[in-house]
Predicted model as a PDB file, atoms N, CA, C, CB and O in Angstrom, pLDDT in the B-factor column:
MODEL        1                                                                  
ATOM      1  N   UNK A   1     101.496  78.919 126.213  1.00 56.00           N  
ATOM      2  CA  UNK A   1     102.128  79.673 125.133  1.00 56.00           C  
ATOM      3  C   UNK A   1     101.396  81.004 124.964  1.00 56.00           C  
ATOM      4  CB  UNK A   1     102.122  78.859 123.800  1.00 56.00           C  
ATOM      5  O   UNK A   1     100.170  81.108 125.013  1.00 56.00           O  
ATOM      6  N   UNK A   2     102.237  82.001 124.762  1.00 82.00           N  
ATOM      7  CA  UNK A   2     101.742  83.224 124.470  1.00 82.00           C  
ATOM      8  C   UNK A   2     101.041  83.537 123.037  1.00 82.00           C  
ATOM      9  CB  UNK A   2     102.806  84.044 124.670  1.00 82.00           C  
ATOM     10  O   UNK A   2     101.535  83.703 121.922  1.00 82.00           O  
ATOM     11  N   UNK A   3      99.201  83.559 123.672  1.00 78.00           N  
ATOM     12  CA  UNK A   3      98.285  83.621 122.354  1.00 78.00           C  
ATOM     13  C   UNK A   3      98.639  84.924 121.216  1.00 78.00           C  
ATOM     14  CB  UNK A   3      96.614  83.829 122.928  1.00 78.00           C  
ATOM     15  O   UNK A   3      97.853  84.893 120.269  1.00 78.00           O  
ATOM     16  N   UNK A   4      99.499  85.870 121.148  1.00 78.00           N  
ATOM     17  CA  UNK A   4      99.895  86.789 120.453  1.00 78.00           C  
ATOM     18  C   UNK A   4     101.870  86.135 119.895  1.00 78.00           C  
ATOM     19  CB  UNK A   4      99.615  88.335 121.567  1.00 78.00           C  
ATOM     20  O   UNK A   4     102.577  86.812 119.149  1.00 78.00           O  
ATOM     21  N   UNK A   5     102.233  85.033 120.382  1.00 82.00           N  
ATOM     22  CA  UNK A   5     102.875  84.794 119.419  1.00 82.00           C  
ATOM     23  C   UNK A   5     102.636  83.189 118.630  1.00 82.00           C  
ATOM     24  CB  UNK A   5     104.162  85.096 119.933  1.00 82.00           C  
ATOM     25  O   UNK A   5     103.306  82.656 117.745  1.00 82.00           O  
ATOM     26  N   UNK A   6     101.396  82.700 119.361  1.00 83.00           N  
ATOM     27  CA  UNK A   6     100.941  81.379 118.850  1.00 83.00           C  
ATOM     28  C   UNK A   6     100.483  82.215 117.446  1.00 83.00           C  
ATOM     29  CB  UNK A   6      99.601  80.413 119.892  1.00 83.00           C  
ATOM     30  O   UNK A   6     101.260  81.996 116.516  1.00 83.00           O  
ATOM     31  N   UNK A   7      99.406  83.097 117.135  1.00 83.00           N  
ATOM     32  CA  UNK A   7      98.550  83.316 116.773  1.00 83.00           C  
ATOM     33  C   UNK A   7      99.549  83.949 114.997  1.00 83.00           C  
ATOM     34  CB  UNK A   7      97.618  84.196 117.971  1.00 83.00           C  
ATOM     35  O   UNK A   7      99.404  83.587 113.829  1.00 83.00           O  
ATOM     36  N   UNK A   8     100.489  84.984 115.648  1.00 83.00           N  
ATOM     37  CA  UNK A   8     101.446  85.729 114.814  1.00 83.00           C  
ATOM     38  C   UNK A   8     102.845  83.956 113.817  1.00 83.00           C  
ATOM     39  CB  UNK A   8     102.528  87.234 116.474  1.00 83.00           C  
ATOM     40  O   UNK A   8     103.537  84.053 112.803  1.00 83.00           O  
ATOM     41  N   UNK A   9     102.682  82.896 114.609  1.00 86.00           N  
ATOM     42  CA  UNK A   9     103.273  82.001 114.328  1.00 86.00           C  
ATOM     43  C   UNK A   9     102.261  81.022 113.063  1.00 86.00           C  
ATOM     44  CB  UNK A   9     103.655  81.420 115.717  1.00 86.00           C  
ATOM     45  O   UNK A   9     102.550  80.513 111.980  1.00 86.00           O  
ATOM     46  N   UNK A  10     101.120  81.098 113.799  1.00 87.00           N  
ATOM     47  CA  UNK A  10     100.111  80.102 112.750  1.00 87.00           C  
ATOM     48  C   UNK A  10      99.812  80.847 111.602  1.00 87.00           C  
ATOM     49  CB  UNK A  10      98.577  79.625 113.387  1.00 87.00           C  
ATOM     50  O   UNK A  10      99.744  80.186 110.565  1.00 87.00           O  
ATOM     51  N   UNK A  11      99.569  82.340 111.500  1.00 86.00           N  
ATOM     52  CA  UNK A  11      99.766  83.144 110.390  1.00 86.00           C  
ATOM     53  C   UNK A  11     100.840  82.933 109.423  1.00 86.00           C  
ATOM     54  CB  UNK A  11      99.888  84.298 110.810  1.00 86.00           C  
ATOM     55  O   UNK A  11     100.622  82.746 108.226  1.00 86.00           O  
ATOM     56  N   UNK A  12     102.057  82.965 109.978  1.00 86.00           N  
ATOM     57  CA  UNK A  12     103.100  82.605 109.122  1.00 86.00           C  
ATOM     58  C   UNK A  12     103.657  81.273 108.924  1.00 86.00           C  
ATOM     59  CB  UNK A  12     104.014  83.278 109.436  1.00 86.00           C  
ATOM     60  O   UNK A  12     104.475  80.971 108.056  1.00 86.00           O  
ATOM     61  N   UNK A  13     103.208  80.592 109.696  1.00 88.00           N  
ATOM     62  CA  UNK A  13     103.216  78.961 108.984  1.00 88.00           C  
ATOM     63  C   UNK A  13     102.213  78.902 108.145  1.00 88.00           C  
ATOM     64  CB  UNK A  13     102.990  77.647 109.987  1.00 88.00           C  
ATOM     65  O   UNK A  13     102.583  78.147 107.246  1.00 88.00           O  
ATOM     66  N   UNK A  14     101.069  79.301 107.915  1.00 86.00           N  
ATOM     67  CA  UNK A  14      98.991  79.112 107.118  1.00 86.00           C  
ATOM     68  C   UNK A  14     100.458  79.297 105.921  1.00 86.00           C  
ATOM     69  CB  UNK A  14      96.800  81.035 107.374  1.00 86.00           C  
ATOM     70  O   UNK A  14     100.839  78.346 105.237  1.00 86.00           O  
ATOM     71  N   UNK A  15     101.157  80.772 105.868  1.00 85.00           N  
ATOM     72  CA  UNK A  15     101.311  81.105 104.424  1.00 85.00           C  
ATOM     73  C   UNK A  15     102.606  80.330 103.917  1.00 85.00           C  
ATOM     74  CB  UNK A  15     101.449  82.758 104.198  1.00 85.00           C  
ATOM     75  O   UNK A  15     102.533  79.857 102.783  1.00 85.00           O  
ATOM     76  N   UNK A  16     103.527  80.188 104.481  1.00 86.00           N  
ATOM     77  CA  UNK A  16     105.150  79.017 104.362  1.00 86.00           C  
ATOM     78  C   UNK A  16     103.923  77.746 103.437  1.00 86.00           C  
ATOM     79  CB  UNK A  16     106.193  78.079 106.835  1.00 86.00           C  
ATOM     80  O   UNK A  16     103.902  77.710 102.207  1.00 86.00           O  
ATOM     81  N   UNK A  17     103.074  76.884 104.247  1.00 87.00           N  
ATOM     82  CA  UNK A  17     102.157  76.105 103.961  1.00 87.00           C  
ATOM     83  C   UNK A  17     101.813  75.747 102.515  1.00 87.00           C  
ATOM     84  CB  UNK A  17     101.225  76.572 104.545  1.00 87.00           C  
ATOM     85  O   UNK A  17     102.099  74.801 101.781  1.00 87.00           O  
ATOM     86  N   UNK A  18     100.776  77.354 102.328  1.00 82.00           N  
ATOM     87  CA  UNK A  18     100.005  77.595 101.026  1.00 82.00           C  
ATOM     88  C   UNK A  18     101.521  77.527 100.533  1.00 82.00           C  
ATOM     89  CB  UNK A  18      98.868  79.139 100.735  1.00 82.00           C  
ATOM     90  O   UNK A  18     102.224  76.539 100.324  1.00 82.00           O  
ATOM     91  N   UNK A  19     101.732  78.546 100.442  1.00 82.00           N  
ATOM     92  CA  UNK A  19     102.898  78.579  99.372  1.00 82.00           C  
ATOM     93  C   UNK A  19     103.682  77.689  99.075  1.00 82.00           C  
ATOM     94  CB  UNK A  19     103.697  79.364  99.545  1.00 82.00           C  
ATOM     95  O   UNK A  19     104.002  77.837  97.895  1.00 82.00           O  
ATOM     96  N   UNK A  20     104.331  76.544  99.677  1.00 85.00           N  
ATOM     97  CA  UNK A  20     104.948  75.234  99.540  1.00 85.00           C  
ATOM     98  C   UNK A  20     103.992  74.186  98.474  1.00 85.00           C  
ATOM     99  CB  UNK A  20     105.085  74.597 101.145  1.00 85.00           C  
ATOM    100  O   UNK A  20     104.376  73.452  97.563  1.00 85.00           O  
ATOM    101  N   UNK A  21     102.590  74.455  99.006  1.00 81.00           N  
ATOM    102  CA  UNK A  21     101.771  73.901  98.050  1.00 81.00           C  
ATOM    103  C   UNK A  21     101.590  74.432  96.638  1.00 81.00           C  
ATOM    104  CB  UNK A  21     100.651  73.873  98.581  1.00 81.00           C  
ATOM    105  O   UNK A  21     101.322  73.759  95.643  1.00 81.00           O  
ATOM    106  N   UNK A  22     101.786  75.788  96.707  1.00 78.00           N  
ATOM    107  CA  UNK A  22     101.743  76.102  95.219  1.00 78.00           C  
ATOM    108  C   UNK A  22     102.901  75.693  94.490  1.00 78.00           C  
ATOM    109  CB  UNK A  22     101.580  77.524  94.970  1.00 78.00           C  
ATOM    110  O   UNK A  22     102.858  75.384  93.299  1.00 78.00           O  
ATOM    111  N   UNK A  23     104.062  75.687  95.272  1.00 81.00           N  
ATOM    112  CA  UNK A  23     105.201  75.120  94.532  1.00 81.00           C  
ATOM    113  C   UNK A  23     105.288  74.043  94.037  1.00 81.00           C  
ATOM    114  CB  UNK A  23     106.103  75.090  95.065  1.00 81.00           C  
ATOM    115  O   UNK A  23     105.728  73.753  92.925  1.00 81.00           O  
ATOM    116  N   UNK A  24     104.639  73.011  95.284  1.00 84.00           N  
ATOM    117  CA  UNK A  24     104.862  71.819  94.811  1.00 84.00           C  
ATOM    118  C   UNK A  24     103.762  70.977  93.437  1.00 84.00           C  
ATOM    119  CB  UNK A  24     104.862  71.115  96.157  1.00 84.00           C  
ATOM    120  O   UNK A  24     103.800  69.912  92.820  1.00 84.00           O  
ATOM    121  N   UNK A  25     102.814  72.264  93.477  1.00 80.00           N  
ATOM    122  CA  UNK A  25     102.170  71.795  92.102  1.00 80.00           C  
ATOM    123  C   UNK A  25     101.887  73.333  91.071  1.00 80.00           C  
ATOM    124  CB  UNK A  25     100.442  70.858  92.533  1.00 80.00           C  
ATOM    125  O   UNK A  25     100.963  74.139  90.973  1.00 80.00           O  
ATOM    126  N   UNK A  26     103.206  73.169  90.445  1.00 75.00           N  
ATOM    127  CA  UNK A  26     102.927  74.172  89.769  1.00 75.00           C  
ATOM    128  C   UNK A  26     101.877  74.407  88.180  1.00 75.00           C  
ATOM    129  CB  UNK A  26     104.173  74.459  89.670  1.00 75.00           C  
ATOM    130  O   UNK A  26     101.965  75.489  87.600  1.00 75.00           O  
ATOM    131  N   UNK A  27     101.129  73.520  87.731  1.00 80.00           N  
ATOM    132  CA  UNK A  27     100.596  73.017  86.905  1.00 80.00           C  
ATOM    133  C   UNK A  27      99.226  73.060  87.710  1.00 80.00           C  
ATOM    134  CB  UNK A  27     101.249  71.798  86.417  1.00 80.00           C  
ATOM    135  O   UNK A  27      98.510  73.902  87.168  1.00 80.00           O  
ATOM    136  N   UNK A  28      98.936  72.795  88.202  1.00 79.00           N  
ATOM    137  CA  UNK A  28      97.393  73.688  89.015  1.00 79.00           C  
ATOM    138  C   UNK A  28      96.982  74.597  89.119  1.00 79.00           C  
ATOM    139  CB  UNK A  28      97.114  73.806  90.024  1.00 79.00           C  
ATOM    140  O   UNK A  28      95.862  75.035  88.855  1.00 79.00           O  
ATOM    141  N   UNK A  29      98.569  75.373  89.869  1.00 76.00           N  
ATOM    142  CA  UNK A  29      98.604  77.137  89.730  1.00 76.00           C  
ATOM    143  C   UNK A  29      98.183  77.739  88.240  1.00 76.00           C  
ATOM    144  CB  UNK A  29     100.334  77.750  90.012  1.00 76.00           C  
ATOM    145  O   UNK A  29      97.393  78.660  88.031  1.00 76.00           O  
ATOM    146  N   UNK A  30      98.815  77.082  87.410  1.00 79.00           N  
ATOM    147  CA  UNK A  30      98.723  77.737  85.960  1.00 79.00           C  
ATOM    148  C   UNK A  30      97.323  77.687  85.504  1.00 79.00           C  
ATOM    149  CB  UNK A  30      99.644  76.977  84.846  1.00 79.00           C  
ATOM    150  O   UNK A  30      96.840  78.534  84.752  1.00 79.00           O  
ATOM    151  N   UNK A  31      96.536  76.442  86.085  1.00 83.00           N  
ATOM    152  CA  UNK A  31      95.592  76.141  85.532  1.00 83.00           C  
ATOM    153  C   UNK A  31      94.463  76.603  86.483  1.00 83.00           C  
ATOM    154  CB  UNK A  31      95.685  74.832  85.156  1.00 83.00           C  
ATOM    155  O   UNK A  31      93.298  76.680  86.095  1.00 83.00           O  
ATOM    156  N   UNK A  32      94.723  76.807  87.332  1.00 81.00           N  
ATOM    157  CA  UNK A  32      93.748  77.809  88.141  1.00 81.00           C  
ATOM    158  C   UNK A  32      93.734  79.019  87.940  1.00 81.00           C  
ATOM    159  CB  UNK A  32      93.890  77.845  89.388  1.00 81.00           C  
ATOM    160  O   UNK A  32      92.668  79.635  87.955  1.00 81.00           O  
ATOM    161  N   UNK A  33      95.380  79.863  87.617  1.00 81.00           N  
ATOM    162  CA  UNK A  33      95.319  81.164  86.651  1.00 81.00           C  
ATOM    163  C   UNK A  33      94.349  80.909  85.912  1.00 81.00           C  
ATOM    164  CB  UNK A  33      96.513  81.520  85.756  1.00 81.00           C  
ATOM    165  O   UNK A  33      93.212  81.026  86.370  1.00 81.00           O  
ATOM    166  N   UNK A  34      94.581  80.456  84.453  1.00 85.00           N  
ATOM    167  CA  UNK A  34      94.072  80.387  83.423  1.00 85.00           C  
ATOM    168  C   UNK A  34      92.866  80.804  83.115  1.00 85.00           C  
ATOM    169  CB  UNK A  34      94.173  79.489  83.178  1.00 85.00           C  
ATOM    170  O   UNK A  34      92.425  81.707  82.404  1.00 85.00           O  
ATOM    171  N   UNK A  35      92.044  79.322  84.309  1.00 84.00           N  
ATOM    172  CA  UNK A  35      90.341  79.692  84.827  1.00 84.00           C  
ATOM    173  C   UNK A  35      89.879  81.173  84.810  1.00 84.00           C  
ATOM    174  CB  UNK A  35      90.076  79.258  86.502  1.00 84.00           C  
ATOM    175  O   UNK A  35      89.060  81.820  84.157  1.00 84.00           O  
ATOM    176  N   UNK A  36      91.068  81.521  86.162  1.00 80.00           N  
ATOM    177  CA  UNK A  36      90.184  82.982  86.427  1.00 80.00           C  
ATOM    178  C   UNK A  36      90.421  84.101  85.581  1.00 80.00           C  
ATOM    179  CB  UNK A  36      90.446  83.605  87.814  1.00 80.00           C  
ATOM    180  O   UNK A  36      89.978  85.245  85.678  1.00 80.00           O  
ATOM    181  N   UNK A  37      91.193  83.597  84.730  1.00 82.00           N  
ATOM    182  CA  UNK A  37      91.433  84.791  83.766  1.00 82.00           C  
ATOM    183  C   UNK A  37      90.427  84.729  83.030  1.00 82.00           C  
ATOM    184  CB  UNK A  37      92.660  84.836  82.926  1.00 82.00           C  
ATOM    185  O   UNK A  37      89.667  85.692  82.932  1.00 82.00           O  
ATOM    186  N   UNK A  38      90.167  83.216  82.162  1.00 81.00           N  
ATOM    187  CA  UNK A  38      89.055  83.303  81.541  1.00 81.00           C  
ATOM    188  C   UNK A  38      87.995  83.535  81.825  1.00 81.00           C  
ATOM    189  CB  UNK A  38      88.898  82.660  81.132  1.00 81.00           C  
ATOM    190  O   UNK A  38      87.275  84.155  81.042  1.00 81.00           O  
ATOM    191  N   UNK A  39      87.562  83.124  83.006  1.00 75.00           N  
ATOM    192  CA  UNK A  39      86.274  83.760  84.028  1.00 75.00           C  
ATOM    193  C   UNK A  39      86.525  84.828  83.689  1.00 75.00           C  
ATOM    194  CB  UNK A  39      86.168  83.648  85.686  1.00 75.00           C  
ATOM    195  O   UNK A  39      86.275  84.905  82.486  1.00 75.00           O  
ATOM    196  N   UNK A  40      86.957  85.902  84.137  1.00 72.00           N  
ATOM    197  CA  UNK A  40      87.558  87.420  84.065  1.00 72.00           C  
ATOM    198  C   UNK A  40      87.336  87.785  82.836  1.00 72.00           C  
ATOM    199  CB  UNK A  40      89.092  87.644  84.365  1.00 72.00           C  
ATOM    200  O   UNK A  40      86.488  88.677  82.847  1.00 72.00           O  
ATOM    201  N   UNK A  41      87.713  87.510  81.684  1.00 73.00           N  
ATOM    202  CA  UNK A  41      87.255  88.116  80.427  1.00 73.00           C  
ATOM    203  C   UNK A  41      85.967  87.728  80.196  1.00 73.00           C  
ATOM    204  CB  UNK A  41      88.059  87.788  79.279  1.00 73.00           C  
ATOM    205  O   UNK A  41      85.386  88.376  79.324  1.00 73.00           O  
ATOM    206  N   UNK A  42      85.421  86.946  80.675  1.00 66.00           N  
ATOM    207  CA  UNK A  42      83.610  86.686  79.856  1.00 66.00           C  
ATOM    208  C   UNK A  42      83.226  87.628  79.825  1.00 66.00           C  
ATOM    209  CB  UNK A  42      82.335  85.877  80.459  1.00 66.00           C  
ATOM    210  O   UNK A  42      83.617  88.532  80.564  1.00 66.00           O  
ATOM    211  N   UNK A  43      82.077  87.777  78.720  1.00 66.00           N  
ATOM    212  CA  UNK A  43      81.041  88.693  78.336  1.00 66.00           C  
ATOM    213  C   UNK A  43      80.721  89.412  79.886  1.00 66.00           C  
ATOM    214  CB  UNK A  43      79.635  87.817  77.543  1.00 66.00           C  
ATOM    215  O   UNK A  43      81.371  90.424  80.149  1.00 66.00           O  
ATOM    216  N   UNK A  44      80.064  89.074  80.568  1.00 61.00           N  
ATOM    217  CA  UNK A  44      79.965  89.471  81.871  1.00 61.00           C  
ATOM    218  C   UNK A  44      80.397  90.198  82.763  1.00 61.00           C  
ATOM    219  CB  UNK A  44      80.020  88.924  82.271  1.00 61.00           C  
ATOM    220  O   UNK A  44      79.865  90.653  83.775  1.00 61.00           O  
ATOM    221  N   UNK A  45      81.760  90.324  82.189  1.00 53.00           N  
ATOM    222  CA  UNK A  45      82.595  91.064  82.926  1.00 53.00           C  
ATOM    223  C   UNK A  45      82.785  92.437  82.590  1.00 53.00           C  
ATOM    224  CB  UNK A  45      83.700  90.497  82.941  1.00 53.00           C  
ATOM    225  O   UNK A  45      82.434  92.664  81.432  1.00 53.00           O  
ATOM    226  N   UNK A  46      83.319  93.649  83.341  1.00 61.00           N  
ATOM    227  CA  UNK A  46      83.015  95.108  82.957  1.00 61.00           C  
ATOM    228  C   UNK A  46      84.202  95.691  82.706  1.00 61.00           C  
ATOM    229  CB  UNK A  46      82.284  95.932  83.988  1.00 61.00           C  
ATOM    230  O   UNK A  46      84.330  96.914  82.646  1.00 61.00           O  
ATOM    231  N   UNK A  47      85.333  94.705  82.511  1.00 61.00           N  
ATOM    232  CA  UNK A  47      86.950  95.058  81.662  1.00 61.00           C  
ATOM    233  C   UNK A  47      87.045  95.933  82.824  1.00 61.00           C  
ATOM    234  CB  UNK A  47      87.146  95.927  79.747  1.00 61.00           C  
ATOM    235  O   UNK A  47      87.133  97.089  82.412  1.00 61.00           O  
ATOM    236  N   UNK A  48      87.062  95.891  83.934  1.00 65.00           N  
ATOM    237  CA  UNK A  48      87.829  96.326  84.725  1.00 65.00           C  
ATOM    238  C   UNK A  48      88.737  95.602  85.489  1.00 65.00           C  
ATOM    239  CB  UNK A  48      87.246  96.886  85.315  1.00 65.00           C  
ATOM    240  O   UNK A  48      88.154  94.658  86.021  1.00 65.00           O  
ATOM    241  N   UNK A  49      89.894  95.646  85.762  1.00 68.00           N  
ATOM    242  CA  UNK A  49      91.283  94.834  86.105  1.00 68.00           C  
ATOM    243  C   UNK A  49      91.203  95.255  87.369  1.00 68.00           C  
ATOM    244  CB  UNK A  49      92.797  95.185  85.314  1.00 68.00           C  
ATOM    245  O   UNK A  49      91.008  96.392  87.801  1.00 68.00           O  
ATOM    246  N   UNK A  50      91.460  93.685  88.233  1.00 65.00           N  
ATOM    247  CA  UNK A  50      91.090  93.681  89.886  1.00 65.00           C  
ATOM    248  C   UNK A  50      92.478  93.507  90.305  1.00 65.00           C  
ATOM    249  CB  UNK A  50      89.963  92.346  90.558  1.00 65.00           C  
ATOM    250  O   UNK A  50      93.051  92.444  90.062  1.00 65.00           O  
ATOM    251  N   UNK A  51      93.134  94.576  90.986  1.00 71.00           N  
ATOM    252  CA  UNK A  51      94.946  94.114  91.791  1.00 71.00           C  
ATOM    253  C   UNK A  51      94.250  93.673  92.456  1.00 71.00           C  
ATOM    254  CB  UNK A  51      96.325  95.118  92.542  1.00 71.00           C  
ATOM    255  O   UNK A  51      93.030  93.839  92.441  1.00 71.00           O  
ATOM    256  N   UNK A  52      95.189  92.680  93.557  1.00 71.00           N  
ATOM    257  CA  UNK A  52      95.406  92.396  94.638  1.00 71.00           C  
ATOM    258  C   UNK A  52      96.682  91.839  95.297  1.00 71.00           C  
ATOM    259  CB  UNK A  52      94.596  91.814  94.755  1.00 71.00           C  
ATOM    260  O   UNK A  52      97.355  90.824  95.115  1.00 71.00           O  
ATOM    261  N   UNK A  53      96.738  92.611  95.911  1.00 80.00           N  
ATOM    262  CA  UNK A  53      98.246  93.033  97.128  1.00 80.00           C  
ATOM    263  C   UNK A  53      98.233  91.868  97.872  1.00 80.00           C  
ATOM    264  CB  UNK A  53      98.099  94.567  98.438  1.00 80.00           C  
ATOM    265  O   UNK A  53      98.002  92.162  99.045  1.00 80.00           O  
ATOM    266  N   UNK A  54      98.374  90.709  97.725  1.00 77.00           N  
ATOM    267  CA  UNK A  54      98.711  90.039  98.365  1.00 77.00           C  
ATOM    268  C   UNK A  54      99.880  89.791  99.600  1.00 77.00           C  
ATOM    269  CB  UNK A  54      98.659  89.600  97.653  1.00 77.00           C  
ATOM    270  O   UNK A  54      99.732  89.184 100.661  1.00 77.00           O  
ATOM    271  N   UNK A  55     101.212  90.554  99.013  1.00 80.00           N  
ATOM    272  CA  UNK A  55     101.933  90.997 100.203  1.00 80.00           C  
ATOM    273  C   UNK A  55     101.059  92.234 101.398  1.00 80.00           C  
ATOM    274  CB  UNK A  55     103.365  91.687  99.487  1.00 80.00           C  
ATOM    275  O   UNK A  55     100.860  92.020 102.594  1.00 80.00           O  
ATOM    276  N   UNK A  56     100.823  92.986 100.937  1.00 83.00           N  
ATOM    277  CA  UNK A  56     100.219  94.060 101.686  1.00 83.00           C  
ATOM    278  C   UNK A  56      99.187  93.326 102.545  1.00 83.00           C  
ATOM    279  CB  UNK A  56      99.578  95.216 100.744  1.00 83.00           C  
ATOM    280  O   UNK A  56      99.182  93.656 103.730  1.00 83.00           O  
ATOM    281  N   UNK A  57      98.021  92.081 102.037  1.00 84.00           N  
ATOM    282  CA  UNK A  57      97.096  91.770 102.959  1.00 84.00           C  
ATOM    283  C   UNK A  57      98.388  90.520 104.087  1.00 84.00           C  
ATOM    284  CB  UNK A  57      95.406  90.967 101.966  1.00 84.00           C  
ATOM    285  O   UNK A  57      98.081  90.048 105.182  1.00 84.00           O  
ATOM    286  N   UNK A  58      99.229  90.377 103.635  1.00 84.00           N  
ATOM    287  CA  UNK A  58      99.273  89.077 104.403  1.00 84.00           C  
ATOM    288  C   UNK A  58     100.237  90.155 105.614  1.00 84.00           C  
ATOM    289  CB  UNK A  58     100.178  87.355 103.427  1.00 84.00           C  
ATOM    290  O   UNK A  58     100.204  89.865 106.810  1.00 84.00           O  
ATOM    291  N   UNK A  59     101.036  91.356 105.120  1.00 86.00           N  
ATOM    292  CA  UNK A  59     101.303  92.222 106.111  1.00 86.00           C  
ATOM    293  C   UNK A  59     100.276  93.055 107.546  1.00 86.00           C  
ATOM    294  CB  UNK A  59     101.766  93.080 105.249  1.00 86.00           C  
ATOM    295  O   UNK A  59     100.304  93.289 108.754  1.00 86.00           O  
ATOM    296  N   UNK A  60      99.526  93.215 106.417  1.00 88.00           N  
ATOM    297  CA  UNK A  60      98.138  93.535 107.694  1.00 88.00           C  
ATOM    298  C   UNK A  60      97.864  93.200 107.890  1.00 88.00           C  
ATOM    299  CB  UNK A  60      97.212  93.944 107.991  1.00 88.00           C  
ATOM    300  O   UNK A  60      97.351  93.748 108.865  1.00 88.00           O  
ATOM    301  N   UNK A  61      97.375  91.766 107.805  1.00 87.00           N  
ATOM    302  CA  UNK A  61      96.662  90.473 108.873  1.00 87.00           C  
ATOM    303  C   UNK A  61      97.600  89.968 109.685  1.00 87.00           C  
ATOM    304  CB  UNK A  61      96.046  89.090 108.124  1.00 87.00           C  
ATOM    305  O   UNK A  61      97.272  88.885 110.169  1.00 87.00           O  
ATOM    306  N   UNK A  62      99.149  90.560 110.155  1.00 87.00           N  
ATOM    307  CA  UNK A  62     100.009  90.425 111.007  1.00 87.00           C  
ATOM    308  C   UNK A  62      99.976  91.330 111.745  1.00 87.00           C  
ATOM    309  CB  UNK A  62     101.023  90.245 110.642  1.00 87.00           C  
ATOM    310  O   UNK A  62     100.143  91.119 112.946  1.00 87.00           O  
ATOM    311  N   UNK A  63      99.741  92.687 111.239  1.00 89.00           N  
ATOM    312  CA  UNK A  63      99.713  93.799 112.200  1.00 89.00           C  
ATOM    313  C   UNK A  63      97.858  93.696 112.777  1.00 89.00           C  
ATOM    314  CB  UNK A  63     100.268  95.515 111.231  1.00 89.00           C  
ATOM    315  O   UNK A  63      97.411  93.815 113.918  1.00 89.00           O  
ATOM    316  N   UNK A  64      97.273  93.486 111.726  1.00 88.00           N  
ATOM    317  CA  UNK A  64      95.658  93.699 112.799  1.00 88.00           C  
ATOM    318  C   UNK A  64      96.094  92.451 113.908  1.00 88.00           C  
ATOM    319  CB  UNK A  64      93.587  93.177 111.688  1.00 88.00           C  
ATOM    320  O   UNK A  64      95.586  92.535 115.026  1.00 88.00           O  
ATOM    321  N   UNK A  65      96.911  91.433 113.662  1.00 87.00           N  
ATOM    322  CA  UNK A  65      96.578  90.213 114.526  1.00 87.00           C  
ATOM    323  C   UNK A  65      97.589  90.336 115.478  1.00 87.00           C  
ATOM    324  CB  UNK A  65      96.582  88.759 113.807  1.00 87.00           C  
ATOM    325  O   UNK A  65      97.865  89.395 116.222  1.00 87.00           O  
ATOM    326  N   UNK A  66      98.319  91.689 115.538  1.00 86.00           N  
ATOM    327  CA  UNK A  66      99.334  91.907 116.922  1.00 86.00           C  
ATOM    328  C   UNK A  66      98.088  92.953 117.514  1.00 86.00           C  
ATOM    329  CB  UNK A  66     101.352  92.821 116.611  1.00 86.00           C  
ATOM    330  O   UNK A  66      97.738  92.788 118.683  1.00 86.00           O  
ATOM    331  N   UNK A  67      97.543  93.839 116.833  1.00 88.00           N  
ATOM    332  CA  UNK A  67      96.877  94.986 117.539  1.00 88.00           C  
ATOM    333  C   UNK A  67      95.276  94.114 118.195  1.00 88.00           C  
ATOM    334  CB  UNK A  67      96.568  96.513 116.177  1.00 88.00           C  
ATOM    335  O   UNK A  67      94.699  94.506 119.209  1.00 88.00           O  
ATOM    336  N   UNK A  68      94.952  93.290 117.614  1.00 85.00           N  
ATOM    337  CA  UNK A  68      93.748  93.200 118.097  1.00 85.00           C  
ATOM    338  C   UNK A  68      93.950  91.827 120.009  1.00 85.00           C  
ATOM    339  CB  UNK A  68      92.670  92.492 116.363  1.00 85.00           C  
ATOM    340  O   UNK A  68      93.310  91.601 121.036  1.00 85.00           O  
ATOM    341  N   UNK A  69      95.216  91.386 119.351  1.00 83.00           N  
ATOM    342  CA  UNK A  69      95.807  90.628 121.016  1.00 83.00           C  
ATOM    343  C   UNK A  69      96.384  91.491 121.444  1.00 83.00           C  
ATOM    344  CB  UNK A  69      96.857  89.317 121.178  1.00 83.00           C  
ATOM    345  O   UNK A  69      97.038  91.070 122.398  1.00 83.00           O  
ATOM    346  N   UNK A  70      96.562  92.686 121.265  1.00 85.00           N  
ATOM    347  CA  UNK A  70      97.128  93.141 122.718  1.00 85.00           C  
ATOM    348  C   UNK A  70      95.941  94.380 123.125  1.00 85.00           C  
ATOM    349  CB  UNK A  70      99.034  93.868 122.601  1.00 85.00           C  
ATOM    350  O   UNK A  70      96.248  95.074 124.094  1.00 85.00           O  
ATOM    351  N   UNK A  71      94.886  94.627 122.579  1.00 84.00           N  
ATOM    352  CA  UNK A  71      93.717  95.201 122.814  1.00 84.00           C  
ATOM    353  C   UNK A  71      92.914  94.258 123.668  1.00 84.00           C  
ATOM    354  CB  UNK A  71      93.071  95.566 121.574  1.00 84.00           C  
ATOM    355  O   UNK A  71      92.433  94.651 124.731  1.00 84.00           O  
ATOM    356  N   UNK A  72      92.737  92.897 123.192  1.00 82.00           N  
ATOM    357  CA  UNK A  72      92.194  91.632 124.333  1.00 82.00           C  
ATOM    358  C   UNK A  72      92.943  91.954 125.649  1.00 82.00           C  
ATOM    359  CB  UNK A  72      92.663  89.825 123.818  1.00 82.00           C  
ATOM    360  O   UNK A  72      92.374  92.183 126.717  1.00 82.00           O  
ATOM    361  N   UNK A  73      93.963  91.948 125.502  1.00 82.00           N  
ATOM    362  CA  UNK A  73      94.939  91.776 126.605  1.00 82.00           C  
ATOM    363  C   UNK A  73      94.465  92.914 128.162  1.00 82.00           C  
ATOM    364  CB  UNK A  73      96.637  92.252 125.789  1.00 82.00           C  
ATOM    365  O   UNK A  73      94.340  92.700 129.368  1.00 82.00           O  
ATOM    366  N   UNK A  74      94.322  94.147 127.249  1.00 75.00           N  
ATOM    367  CA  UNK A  74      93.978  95.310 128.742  1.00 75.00           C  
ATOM    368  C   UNK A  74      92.524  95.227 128.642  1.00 75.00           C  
ATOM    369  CB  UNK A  74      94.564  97.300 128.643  1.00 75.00           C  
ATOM    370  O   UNK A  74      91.814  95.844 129.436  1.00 75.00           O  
TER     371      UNK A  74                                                      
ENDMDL                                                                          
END                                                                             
């Protein structure tokens, strides 16, 4: 099997996967929110609000993971 579409395939099954799992327990999700929110507000923290692009990383860990097999390749 071709390691640049095994590789581009297990990427997008890892996330079909996760995500099926978050569905199927949605009451974890909430409660794992919750956590890190409250983590996130403690005293400790410097009230600065962290995005994260989750579409955008799971897009570029498709494109680094086409560019870096076909850089192996030559």
């Amino acid at each position: 099997m071709n390691w640049l579409l095994a590789s581009i395939l297990l990427s997008v099954g890892l996330t079909v996967v996760l995500n099926l799992a978050v569905r199927a327990f949605p009451r974890a999700t909430e409660r794992s929110t919750r956590r890190l929110d409250d983590w996130a507000a403690s005293p400790r923290s410097s009230g600065v609000r962290v995005y994260f692009p989750w579409k955008g990383m799971l897009i570029a860990s498709i494109v680094l993971t086409v560019v870096l097999n076909i850089a192996a390749r030559r």
